[in-house]
C-alpha positions in Angstrom: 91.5 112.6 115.6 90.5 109.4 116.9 89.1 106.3 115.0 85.2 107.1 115.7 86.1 110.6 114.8 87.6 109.5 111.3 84.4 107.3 110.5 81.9 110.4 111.3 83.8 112.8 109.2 84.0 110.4 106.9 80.2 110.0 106.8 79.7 113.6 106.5 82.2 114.1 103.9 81.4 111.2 101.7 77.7 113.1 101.8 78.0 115.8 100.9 80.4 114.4 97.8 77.6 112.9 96.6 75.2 115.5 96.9 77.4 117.7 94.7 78.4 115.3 92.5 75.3 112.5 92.1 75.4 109.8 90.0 75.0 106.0 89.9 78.3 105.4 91.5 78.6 101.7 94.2 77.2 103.0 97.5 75.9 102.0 100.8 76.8 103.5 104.1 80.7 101.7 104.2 81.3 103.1 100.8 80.6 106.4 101.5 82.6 106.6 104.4 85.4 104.8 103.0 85.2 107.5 100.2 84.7 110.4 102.6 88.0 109.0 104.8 89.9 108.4 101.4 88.8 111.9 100.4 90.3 113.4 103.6 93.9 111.7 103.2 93.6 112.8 99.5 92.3 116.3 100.2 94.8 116.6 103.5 97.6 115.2 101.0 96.5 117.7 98.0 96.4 120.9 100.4 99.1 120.7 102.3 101.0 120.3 99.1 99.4 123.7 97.3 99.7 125.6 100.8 95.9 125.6 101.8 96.2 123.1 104.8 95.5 119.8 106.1 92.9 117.4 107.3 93.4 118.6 111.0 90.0 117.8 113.1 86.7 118.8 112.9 86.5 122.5 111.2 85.3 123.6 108.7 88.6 123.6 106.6 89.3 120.5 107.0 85.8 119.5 105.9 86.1 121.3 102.5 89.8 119.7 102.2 88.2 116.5 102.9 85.2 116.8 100.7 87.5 118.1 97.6 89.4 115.2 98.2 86.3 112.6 97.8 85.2 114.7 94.9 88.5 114.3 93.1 88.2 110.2 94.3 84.8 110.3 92.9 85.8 111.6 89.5 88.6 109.4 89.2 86.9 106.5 89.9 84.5 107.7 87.2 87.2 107.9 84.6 88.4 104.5 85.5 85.1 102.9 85.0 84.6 104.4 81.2 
């Protein structure tokens, strides 16, 4: 995937790991893709370890990899602030 690719998905994905998981968390557009990018490398990271995957393009895997990955971000980030 290419570098305007990465930011995109990471748009959609830091999204939609909001909308499940709202909150008063920092955000802004760079945030969120920044969590939705870290969310892929996590997710990629976390499912290729268990078997399920990786981050490999635009599909719908990759997305739900992706968008577990910012969830898990988002929680830990939420544990580190308490």
């Amino acid at each position: 995937m290419g570098i305007l690719s990465w930011i995109v998905m990471g748009l959609i994905v830091g999204i939609l790991a909001k909308v499940i998981m709202p909150g008063r968390d920092p955000g802004g557009v760079i945030i969120t893709i920044l969590l939705g990018i870290g969310g892929a490398f996590v997710g990629g990271f976390v499912g290729s370890f268990l078997g399920l995957g990786a981050v490999t393009g635009f599909n719908m895997g990759s997305v739900l990899l992706a968008t577990g990955g910012a969830i898990l971000l988002l929680i830990l980030y939420r544990v580190i602030k308490k």
